[in-house]
N, C-alpha and C positions, 0 to 999 in steps of 0.2 A: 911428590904429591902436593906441597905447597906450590910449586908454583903452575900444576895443574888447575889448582882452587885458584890461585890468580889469574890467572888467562882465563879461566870461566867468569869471572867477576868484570873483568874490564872489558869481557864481551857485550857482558849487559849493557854496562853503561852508555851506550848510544841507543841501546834499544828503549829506556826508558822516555827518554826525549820523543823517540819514533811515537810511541804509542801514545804518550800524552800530546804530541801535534796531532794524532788521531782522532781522539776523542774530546781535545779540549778542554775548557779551563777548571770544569769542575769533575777532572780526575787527577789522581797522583800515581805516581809509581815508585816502588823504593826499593831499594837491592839494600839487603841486612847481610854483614859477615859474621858469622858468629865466633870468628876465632875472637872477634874483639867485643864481646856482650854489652860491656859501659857503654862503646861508642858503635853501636852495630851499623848505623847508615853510611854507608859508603859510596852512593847515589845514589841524587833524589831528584824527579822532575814536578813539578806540577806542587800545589803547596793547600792543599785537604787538609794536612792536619798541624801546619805551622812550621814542621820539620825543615832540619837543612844536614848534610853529608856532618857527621861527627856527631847527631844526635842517638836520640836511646828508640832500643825497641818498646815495643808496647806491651800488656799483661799478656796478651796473645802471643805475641813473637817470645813472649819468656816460656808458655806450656810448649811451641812447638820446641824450643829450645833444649824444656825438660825432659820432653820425649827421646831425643837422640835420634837415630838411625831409623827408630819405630815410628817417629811423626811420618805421617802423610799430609797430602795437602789441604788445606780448609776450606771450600770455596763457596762462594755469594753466601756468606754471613753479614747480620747487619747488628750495627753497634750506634751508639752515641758519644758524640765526642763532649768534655765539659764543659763545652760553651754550647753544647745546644746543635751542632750536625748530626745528620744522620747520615750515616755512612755503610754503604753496600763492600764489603770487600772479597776480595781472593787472596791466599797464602798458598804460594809454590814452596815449597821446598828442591832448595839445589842440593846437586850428590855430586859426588867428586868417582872417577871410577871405579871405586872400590864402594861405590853403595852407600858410602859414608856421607851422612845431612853435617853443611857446613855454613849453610845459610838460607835463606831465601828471598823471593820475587815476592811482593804482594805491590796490591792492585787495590785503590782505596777510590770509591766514587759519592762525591758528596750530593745525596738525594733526598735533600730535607726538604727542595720548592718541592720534590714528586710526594715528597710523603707529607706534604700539608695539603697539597690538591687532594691524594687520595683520602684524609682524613675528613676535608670538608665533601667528597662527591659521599661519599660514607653517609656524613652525618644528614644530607640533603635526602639522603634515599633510605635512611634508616636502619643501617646497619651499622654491623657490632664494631664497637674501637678495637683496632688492635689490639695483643697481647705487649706490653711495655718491655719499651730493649735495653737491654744492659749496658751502663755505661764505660765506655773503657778510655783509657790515660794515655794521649799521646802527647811526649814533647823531645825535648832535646836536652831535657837535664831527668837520668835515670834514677836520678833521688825523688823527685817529684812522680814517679809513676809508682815506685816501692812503695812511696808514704800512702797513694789513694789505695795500691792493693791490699796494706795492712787494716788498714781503716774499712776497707771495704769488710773486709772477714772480722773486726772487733761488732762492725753494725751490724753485720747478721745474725749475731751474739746477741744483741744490745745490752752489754756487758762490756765494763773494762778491765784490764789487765786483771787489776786487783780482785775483782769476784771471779775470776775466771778458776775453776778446778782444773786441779794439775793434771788428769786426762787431757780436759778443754785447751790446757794450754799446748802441751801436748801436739793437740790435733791441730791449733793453729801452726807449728812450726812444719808441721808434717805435711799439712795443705800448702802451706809457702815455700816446704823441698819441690813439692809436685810438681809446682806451677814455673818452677826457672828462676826462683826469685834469689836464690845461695848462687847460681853464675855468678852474679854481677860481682865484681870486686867493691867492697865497704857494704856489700847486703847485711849482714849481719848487725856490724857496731848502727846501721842507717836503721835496722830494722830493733834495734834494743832502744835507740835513741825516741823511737814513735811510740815504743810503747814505755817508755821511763823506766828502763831497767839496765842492769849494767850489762858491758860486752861479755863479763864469763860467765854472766847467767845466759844470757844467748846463748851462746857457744855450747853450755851444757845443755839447753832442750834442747837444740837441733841435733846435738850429738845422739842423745836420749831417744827422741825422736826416730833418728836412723835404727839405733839398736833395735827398736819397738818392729819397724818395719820390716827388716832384715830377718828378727824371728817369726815373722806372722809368714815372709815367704818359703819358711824353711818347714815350718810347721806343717 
């Protein structure tokens, strides 16, 4: 079976080149292995979000991750990168022939000249601004994406650690099971260190966490 996953993976790899000669300077394409979550890029053409082969998937590439087998594909979502791109993409999920998701194809197009013409013909004609896009975290070091995901979920809190009730805390560990963020290897001690708390009190909400969920689907 692995070397199935392999030979589907280094089939890609010419094909990301193909398609970003296709489309040009302001596409990328990126083949993600997921046996390897820290360093999931495995080729990469075109440079949308700074990435290179060894780098990290993004908050996205960790939920389809969380999903398992049940992820499907995500296509033409649009995100913000932290320096200010806006970006249109697609997530393929690849299956190995037992149905099993081991990685995937995404497809990232930087369309932020499209979306300040559309914002200014907008404002020319008088119509409504868009609804504001979610920012998401790409780079090549998978600690710098953990840190914006937890931070992310403490600001919609706007609460820190310390006020947080131990539900709330709770439900922070249980949204950060959800989302693919326990794959990564050092998630945990990466994710105790952002919020000032020791590794085995991590370890105990997320534990705690599971137990909570486990019984809510048993129930």
């Amino acid at each position: 079976m692995e070397h199935e996953r392999d030979a589907i993976i280094a089939a890609l790899a010419p094909v990301v080149d193909g398609i970003v000669a296709t489309l040009g300077a302001f596409c990328e394409v990126v083949v993600h292995d997921f046996r390897r979550p820290d360093n999931s890029v495995v080729a990469i053409a075109g440079s949308v979000t700074g990435r290179s082969v060894g780098g990290s998937m993004s908050e996205i590439g960790m939920g389809v991750l969380a999903r398992g087998d049940e992820a499907g594909d995500e296509l033409n979502y649009v995100t913000r990168t932290q320096d200010g791109k806006l970006v249109k993409s697609s997530t393929m999920v690849l299956r190995d022939s037992t149905g099993a998701v081991f990685g995937a194809l995404c497809v990232n197009l930087d369309i932020t000249a499209i979306g300040q013409a559309h914002a200014l013909i907008g404002e020319l004609a008088g119509l409504a601004v868009p609804a504001t896009v979610p920012t998401t975290t790409f780079g090549d070091d998978v600690d710098a994406v953990l840190d914006a995901i937890v931070d992310a979920y403490q600001l919609e809190r706007n609460k820190p650690w310390a006020e947080l009730r131990r539900e709330e805390r709770l439900g922070l560990f249980r949204s950060l099971d959800r989302r693919g963020v326990f794959a990564v290897r050092r998630a945990v001690p990466q994710v105790a260190a952002r919020l000032g708390i020791s590794r085995a009190s991590a370890y105990n909400y997320l534990s705690q966490s599971r137990t909570d969920t486990s019984q809510e689907d048993n129930a």
